[in-house]
C-alpha positions as CSV (number, residue, x, y, z in Angstrom):
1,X,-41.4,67.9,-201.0
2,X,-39.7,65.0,-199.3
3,X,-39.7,63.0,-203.1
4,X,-38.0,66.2,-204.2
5,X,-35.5,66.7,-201.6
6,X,-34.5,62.8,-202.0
7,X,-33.1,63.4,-205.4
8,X,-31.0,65.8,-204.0
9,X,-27.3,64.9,-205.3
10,X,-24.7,63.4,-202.6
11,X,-21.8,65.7,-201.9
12,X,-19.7,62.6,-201.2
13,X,-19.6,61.3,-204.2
14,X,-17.5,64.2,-205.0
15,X,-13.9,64.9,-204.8
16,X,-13.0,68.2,-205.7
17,X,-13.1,69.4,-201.4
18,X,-13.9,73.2,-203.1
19,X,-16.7,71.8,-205.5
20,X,-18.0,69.4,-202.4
21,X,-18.4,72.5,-200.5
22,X,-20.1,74.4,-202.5
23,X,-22.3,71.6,-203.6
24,X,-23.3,71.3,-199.6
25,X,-24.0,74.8,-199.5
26,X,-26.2,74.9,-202.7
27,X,-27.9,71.9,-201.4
28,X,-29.1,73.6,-198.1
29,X,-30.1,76.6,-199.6
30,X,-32.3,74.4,-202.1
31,X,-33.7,72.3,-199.6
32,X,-34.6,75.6,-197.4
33,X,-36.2,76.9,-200.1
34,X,-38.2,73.7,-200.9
35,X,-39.5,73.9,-197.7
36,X,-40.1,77.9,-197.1
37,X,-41.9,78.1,-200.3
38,X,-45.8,78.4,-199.8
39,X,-46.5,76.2,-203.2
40,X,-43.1,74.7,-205.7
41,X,-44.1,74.1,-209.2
42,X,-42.3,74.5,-212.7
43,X,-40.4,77.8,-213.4
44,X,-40.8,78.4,-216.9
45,X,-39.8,81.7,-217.7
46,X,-40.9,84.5,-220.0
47,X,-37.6,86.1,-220.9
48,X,-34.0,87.0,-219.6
49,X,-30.7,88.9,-219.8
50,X,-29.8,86.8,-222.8
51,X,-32.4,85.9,-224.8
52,X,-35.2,88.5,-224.3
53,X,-38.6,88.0,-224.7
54,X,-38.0,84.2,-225.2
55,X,-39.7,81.5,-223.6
56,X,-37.2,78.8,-222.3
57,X,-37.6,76.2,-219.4
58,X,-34.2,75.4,-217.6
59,X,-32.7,72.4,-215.8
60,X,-29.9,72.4,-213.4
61,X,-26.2,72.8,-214.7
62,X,-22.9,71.5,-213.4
63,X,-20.6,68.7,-211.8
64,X,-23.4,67.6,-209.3
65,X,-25.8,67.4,-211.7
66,X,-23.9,65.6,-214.2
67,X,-25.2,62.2,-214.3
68,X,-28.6,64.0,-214.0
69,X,-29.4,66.5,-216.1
70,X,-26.0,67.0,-218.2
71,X,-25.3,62.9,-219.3
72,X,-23.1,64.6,-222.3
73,X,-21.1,67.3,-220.2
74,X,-17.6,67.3,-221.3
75,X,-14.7,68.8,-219.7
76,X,-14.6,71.9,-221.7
77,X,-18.3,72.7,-221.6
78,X,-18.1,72.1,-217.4
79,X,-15.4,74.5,-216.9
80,X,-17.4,77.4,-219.6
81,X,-20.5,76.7,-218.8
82,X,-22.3,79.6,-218.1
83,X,-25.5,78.1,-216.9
84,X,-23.1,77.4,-213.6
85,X,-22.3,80.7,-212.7
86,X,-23.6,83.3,-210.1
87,X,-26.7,84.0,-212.0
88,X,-28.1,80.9,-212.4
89,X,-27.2,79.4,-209.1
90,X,-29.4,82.2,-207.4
91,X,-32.2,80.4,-209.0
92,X,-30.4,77.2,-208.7
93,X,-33.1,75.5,-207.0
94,X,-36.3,76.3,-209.1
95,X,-34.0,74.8,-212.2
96,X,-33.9,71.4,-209.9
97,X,-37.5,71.4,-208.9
98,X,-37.7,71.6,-212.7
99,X,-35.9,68.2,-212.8
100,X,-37.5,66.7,-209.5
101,X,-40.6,67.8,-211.5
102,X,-40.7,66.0,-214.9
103,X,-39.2,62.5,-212.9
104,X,-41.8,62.4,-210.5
105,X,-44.5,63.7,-212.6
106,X,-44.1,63.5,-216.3
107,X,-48.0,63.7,-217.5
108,X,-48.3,66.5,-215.2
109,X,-45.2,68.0,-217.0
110,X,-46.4,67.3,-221.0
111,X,-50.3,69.1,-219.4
112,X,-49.0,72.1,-217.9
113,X,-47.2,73.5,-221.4
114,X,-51.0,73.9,-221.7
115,X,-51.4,76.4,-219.3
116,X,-48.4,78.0,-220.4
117,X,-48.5,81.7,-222.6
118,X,-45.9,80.9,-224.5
119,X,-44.1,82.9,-226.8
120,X,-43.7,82.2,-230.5
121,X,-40.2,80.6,-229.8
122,X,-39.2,78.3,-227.1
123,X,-35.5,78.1,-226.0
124,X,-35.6,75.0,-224.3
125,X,-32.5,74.5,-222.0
126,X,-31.0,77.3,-221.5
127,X,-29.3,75.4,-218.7
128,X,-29.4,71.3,-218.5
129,X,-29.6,69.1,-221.6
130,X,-31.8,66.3,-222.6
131,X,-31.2,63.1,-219.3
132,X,-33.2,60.8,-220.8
133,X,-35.1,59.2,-223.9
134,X,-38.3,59.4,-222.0
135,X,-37.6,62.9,-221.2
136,X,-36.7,63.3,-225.1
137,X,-40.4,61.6,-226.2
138,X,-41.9,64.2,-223.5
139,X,-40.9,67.6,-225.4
140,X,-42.1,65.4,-228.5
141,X,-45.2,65.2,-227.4
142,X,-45.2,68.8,-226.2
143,X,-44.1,70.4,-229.7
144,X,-47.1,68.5,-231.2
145,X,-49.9,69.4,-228.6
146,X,-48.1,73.4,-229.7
147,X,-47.7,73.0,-233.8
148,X,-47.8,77.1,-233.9
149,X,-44.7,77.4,-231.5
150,X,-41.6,76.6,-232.7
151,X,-38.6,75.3,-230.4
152,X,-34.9,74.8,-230.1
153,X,-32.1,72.8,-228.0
154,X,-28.7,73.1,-228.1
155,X,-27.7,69.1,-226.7
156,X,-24.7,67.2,-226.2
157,X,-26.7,64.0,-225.4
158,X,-26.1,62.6,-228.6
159,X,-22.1,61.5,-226.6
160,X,-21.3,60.5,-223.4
161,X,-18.9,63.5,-222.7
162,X,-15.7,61.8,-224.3
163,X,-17.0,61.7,-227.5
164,X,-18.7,58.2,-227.6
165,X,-22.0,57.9,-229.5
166,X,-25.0,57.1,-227.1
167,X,-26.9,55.3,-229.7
168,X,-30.4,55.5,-227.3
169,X,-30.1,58.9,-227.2
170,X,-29.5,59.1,-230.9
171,X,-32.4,57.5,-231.8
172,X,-34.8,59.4,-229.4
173,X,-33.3,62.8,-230.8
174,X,-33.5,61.7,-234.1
175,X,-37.1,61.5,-233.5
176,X,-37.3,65.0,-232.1
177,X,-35.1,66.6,-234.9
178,X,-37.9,65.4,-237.5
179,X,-40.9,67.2,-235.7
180,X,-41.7,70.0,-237.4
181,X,-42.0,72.8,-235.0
182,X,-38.6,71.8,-233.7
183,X,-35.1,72.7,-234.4
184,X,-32.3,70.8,-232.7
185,X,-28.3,71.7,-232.7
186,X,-25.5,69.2,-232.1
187,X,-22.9,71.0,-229.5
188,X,-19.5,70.2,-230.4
189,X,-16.0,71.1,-228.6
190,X,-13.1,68.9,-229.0
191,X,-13.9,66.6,-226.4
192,X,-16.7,65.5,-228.2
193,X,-15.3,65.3,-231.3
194,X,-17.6,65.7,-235.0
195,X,-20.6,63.2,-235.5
196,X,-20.9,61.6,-238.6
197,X,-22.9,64.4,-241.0
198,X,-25.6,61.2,-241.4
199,X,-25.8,60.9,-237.2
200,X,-29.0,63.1,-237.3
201,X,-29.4,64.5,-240.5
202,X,-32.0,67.3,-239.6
203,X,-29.4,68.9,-236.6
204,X,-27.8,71.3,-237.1
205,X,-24.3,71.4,-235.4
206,X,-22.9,74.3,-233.3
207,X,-19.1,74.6,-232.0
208,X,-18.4,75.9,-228.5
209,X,-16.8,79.0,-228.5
210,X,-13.8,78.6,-225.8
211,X,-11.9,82.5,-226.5
């Protein structure tokens, strides 16, 4: 618990005075949580409002999270993003146990999708995007270990949030795309502009709706 509460983002590092505050208070109610909880584990879920009976695994969403679990947030897709608003943030803190999770233990992470009764489709991030390669090479290794479930991403990873090319991140996605139980969409708004059709030729691309 103590590992997990120490990745924990720092509310000073933000300037907004409205976001800072709200950050705080998400923060106590995560650690309180944390600690209240008789066992803290992965929350993987079986379904929700919006996709139905869908498996999908969740990170956290948002501003504080940014450098975390969003690299390729943009402008636009911070102030739409759903995955930030009252119905998420109620489970706010199971989505960043999810993250604590897979940093601290990442073989735990790729074994427990063993455990899991998965449904025939995986919505993976249905909040959070892809932080890392190693992270990337993680669901690689899960989709293989599963050849009979089929999964998807929406990611923005693939830029930095302005519309820069993060070639790591290219490379390790690439990788993921050509798995074949594994379907991966580009997100594009304006701020990050349109990749080159030949970035990752197996994505598909998806424009944000902003009306």
């Amino acid at each position: 618990i103590r590992k997990v509460k120490e990745l924990l983002p720092d509310p000073s590092t933000i300037d907004d005075p409205k976001e800072r505050k709200s950050v705080e208070s998400r923060i106590v109610r995560s650690e309180n949580k944390i600690r209240t909880e008789k066992a803290i584990g992965l929350s993987i879920s079986a379904d929700n409002t919006k996709l139905g009976k869908v498996t999908n695994f969740s990170l956290p969403a948002g501003n504080n999270f940014r450098l975390g679990a969003c690299p390729g947030a943009t402008e636009t897709c911070e102030e739409l993003c759903y995955a930030k608003g009252a119905l998420f943030q109620m489970n706010e803190w199971r989505y960043f146990v999810n993250w604590a999770y897979v940093q601290l233990w990442p073989d735990r992470f790729v074994d427990a999708f063993d455990e899991v009764d998965m449904s025939q489709v995986v919505r993976v991030h249905a909040g959070g995007d892809f932080y890392s390669t190693e992270y990337i090479d993680l669901w690689i290794e899960i989709a293989k270990r599963n050849p009979e479930t089929r999964f998807y991403a929406y990611t923005r990873s693939w830029q930095d949030g302005k519309g820069n090319i993060q070639r790591e991140f290219v490379e390790a996605l690439d990788r993921l795309s050509k798995v074949e139980n594994w379907r991966l969409i580009l997100s594009l708004d304006h701020d990050t502009g349109i990749p080159p059709n030949n970035l990752i030729p197996l994505a598909l691309r998806a424009w944000l709706a902003t009306e």
